[in-house]
N, CA, C and O atoms as CSV, one atom per row, in Angstrom:
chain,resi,resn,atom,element,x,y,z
A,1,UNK,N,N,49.857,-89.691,-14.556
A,1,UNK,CA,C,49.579,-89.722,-13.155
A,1,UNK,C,C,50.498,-88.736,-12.468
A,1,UNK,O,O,51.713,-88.912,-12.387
A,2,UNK,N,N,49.758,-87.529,-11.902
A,2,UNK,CA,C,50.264,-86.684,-11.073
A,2,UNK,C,C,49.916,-86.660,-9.598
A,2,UNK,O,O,48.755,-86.426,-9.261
A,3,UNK,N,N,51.160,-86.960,-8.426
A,3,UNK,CA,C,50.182,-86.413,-7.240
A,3,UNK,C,C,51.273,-85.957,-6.427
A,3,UNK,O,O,52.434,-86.357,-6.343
A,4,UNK,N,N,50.481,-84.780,-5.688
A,4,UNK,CA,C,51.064,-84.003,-4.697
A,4,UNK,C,C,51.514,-84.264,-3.527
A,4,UNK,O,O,51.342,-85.481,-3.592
A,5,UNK,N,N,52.017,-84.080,-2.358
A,5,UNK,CA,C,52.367,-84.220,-1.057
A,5,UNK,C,C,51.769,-83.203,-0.046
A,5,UNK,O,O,52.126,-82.100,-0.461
A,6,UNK,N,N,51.005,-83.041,1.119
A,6,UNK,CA,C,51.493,-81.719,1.947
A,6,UNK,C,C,52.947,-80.818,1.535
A,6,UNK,O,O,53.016,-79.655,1.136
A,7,UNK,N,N,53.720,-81.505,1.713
A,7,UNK,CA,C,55.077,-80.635,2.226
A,7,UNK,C,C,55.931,-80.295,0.728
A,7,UNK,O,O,57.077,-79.852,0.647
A,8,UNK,N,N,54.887,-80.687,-0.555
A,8,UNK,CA,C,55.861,-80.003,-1.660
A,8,UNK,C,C,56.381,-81.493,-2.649
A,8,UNK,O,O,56.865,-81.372,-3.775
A,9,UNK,N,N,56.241,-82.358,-2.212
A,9,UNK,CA,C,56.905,-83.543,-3.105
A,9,UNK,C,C,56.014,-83.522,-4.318
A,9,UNK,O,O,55.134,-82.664,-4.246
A,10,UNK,N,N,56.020,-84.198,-5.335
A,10,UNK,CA,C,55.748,-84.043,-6.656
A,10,UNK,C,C,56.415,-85.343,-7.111
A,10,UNK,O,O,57.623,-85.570,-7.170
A,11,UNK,N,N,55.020,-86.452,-7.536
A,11,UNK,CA,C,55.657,-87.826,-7.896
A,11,UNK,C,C,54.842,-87.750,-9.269
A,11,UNK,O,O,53.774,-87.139,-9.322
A,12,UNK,N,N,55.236,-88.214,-10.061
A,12,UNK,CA,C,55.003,-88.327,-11.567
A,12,UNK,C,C,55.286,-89.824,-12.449
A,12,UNK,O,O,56.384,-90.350,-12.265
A,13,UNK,N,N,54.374,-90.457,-13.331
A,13,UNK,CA,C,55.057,-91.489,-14.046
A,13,UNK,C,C,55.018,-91.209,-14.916
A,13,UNK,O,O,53.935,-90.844,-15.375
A,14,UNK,N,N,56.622,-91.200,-15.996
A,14,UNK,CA,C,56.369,-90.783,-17.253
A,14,UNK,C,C,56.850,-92.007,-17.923
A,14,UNK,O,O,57.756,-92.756,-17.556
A,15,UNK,N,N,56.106,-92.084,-18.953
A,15,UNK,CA,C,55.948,-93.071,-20.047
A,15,UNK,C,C,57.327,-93.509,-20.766
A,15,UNK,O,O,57.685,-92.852,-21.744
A,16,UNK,N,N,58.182,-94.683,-20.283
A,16,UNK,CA,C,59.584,-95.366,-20.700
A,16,UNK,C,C,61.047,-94.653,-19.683
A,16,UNK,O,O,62.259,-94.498,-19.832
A,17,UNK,N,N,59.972,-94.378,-18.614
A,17,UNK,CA,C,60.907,-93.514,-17.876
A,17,UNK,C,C,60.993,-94.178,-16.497
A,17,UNK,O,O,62.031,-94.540,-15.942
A,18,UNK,N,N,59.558,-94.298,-15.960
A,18,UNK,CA,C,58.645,-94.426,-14.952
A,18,UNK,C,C,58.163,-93.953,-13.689
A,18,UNK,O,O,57.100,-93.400,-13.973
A,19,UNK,N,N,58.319,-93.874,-12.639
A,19,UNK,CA,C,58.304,-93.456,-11.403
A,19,UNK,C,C,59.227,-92.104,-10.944
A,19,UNK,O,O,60.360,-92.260,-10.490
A,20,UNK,N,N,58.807,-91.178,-11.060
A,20,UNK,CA,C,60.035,-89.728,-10.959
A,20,UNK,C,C,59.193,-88.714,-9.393
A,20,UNK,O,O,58.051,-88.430,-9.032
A,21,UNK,N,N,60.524,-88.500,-8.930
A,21,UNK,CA,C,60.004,-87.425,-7.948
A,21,UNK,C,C,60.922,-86.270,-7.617
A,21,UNK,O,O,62.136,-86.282,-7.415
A,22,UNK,N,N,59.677,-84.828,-7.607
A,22,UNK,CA,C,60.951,-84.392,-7.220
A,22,UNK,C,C,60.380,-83.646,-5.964
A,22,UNK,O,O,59.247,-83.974,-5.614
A,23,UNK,N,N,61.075,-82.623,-5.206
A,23,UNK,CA,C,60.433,-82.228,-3.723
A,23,UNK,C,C,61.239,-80.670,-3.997
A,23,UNK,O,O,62.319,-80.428,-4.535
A,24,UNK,N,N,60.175,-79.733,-3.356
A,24,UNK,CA,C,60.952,-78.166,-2.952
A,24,UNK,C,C,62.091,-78.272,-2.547
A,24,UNK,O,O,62.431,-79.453,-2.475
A,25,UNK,N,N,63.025,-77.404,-2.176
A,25,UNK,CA,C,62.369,-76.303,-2.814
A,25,UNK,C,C,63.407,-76.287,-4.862
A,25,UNK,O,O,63.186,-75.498,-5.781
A,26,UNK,N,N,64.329,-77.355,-4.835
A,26,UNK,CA,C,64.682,-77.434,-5.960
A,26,UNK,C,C,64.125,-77.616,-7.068
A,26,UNK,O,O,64.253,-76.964,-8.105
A,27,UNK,N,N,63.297,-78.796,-6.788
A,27,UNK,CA,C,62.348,-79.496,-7.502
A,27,UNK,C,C,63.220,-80.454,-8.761
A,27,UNK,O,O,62.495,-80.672,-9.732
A,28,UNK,N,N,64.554,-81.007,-8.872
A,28,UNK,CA,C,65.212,-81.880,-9.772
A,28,UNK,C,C,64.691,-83.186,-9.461
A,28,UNK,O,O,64.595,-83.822,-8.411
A,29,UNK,N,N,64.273,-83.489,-11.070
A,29,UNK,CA,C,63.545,-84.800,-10.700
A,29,UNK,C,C,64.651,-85.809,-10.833
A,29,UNK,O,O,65.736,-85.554,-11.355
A,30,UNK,N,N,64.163,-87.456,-10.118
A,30,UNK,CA,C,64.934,-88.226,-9.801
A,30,UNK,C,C,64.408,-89.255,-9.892
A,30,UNK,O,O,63.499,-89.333,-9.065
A,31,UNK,N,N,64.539,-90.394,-10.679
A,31,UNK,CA,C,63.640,-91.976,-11.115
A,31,UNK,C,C,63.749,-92.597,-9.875
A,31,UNK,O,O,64.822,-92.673,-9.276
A,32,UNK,N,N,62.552,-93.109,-9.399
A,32,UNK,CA,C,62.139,-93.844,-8.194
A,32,UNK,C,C,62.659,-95.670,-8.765
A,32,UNK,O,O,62.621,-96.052,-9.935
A,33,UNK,N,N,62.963,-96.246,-7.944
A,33,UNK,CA,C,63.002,-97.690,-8.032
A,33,UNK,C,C,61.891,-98.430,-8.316
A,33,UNK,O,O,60.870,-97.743,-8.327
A,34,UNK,N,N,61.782,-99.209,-8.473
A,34,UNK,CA,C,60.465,-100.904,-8.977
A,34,UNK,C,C,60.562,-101.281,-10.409
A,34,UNK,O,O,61.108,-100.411,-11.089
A,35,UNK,N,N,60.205,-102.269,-11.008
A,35,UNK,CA,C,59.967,-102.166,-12.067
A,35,UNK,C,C,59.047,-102.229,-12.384
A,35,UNK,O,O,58.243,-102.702,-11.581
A,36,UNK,N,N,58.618,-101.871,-13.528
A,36,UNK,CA,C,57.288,-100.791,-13.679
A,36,UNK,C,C,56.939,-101.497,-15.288
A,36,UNK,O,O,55.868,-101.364,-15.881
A,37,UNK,N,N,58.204,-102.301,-15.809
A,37,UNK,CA,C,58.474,-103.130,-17.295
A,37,UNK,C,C,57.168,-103.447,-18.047
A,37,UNK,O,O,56.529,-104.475,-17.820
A,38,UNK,N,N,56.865,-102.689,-18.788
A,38,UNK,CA,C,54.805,-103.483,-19.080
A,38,UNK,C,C,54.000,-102.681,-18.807
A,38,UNK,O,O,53.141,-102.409,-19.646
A,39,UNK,N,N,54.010,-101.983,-17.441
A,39,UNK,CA,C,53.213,-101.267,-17.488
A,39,UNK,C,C,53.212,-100.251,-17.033
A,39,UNK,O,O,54.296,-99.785,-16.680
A,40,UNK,N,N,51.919,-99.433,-16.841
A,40,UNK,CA,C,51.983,-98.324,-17.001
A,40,UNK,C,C,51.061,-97.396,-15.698
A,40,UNK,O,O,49.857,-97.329,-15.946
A,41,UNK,N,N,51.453,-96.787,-14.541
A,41,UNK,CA,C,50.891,-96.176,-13.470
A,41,UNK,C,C,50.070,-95.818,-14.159
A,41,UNK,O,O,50.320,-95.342,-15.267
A,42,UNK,N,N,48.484,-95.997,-13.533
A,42,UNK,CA,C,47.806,-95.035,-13.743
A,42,UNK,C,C,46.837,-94.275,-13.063
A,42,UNK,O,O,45.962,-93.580,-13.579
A,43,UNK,N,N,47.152,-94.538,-11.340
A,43,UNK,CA,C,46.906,-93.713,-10.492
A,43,UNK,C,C,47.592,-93.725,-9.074
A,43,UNK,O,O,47.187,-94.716,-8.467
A,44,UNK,N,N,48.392,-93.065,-8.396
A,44,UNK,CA,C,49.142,-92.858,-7.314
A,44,UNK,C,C,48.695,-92.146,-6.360
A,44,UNK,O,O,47.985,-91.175,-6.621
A,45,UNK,N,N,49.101,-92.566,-4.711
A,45,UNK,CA,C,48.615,-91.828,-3.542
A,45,UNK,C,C,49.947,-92.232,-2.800
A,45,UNK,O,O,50.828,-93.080,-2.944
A,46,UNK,N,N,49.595,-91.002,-1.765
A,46,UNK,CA,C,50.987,-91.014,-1.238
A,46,UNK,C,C,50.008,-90.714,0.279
A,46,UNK,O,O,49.089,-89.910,0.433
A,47,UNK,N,N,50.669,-91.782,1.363
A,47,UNK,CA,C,50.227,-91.421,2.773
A,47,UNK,C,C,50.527,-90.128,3.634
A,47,UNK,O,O,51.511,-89.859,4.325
A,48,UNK,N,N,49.508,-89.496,3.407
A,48,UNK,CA,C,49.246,-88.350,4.488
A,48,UNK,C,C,50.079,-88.505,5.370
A,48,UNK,O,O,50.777,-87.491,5.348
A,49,UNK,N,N,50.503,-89.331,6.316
A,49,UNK,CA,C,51.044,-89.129,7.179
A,49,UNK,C,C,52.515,-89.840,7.407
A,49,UNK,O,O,53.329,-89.754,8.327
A,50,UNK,N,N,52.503,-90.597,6.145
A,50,UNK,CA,C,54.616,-90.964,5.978
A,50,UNK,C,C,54.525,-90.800,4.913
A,50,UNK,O,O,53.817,-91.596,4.296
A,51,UNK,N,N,55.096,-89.853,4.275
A,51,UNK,CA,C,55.607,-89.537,2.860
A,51,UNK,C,C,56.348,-90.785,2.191
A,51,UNK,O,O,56.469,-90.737,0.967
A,52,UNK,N,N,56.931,-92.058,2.963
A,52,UNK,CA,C,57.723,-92.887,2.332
A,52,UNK,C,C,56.778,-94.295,2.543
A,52,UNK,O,O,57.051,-95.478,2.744
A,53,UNK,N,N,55.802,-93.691,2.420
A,53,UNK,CA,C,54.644,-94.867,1.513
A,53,UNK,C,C,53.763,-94.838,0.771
A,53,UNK,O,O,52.696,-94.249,0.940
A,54,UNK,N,N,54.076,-95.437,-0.101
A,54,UNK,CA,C,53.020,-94.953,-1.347
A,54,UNK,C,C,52.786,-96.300,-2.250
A,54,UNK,O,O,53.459,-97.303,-2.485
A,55,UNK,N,N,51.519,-95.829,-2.630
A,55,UNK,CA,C,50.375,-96.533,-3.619
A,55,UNK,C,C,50.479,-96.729,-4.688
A,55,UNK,O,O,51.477,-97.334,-4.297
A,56,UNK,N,N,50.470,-96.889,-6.083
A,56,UNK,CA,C,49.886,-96.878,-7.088
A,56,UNK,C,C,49.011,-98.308,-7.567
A,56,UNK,O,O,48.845,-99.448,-7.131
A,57,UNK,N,N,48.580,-97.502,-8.718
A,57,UNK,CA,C,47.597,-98.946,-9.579
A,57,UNK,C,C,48.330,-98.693,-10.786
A,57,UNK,O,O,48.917,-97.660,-11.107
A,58,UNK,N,N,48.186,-100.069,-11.580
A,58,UNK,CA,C,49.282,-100.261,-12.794
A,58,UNK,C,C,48.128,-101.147,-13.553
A,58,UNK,O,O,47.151,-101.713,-13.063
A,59,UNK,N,N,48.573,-101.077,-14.922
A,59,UNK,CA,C,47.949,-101.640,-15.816
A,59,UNK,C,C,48.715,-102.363,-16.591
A,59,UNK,O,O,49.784,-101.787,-16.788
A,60,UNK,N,N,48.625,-103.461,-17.160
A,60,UNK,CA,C,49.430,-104.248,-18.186
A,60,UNK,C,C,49.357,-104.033,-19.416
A,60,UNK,O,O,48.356,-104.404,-20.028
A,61,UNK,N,N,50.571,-103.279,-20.164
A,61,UNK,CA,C,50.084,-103.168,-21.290
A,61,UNK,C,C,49.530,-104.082,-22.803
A,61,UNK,O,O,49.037,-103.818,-23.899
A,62,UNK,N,N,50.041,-105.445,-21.914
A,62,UNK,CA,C,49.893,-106.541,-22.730
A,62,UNK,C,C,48.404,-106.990,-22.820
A,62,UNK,O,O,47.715,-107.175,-23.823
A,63,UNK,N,N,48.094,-107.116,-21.489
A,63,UNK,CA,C,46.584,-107.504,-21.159
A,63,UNK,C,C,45.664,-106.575,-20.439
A,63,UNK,O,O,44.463,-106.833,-20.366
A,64,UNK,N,N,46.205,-105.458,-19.881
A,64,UNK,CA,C,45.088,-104.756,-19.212
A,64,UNK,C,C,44.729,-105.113,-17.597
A,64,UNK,O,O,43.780,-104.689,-16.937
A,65,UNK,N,N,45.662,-105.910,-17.240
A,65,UNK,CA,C,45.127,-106.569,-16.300
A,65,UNK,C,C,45.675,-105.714,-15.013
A,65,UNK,O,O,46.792,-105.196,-15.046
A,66,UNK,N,N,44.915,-105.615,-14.015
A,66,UNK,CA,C,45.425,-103.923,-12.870
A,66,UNK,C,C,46.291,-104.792,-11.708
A,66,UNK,O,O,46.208,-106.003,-11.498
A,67,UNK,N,N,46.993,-103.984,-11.140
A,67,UNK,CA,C,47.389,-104.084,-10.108
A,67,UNK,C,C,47.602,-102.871,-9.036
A,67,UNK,O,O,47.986,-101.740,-9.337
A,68,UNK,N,N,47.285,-103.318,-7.762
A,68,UNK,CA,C,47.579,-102.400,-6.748
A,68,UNK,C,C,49.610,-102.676,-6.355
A,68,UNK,O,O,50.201,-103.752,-6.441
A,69,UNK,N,N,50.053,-101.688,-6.058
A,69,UNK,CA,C,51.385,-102.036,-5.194
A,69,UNK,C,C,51.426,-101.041,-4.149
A,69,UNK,O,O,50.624,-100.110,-4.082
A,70,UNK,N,N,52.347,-101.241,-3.348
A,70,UNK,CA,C,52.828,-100.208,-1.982
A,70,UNK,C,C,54.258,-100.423,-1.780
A,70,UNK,O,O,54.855,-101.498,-1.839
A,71,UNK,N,N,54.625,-99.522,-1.590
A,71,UNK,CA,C,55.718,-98.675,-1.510
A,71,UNK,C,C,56.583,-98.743,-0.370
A,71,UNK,O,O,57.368,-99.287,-1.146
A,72,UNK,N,N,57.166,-98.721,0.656
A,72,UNK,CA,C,57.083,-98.655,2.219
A,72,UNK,C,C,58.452,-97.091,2.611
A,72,UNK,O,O,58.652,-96.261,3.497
A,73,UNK,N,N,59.164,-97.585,1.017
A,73,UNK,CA,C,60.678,-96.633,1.464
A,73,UNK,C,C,60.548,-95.626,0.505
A,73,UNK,O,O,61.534,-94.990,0.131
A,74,UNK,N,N,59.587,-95.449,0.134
A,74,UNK,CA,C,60.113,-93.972,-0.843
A,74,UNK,C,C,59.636,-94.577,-2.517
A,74,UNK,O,O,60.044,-93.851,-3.424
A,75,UNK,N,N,59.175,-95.283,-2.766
A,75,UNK,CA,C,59.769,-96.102,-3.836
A,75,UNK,C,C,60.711,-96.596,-4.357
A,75,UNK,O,O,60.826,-96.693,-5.579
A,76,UNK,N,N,61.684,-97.058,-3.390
A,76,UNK,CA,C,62.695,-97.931,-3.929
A,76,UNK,C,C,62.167,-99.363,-4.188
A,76,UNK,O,O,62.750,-100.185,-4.895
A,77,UNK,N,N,61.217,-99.532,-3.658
A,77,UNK,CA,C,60.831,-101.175,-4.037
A,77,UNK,C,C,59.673,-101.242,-3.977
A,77,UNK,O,O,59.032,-100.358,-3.409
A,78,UNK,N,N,59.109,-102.264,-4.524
A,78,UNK,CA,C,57.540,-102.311,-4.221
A,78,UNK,C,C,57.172,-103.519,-4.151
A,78,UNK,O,O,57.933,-104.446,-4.432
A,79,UNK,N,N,55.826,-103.695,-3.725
A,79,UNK,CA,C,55.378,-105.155,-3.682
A,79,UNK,C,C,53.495,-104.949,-3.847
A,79,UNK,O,O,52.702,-104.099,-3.440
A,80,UNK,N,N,53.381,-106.086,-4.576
A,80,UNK,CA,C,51.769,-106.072,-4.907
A,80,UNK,C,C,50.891,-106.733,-3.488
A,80,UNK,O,O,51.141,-107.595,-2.645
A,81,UNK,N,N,49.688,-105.751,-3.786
A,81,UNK,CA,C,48.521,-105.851,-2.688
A,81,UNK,C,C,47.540,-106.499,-4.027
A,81,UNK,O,O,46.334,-106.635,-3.817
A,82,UNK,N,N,47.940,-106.767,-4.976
A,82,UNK,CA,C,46.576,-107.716,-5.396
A,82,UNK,C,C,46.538,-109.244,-5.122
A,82,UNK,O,O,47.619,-109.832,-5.160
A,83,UNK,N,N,45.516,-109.884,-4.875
A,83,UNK,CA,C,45.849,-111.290,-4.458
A,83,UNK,C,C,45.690,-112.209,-5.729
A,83,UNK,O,O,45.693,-113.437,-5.638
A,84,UNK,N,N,45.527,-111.415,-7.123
A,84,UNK,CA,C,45.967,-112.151,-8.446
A,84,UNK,C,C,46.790,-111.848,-9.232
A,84,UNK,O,O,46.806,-112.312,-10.372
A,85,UNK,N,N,47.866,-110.788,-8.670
A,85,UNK,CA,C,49.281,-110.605,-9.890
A,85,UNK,C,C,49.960,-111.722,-9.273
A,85,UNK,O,O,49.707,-112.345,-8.241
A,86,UNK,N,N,50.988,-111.851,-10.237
A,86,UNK,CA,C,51.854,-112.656,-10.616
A,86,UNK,C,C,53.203,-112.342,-9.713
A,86,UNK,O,O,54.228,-113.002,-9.883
């Protein structure tokens, strides 16, 4: 899962790593907060219009089972928008 920003940010999940971003014009990446333990992003959006909220969907690697979360600070924390995770 790759996604872009307007202004240059660059958020990425890599596999035993998780949540990484990095932004112009340096571009050094930097592990975002949540735990992510199980599973695995497998699609991210970032709000057009506050860069310090963001989306993803996650999958369980145990069961498969999806979840939405949101973001509010950047990804330092997250919290689920599904009304059946755990």
């Amino acid at each position: 899962m790759v996604s872009v920003t307007p202004a240059g940010a660059v958020y990425a999940f890599v596999a035993g790593v998780g949540l990484v971003r990095a932004a112009e014009p340096d571009l050094a990446w930097r592990t975002l907060g949540g735990d992510f333990t199980g599973h695995y992003v497998i699609h991210g959006a970032v709000d057009p219009s506050d860069e310090q909220t963001l989306y993803v969907v996650t999958v369980a690697a145990a069961n498969r089972t999806q979840d939405v979360r949101m973001s509010r600070d950047g990804g330092a924390t997250w919290r689920s928008l599904s009304t059946t995770a755990p």
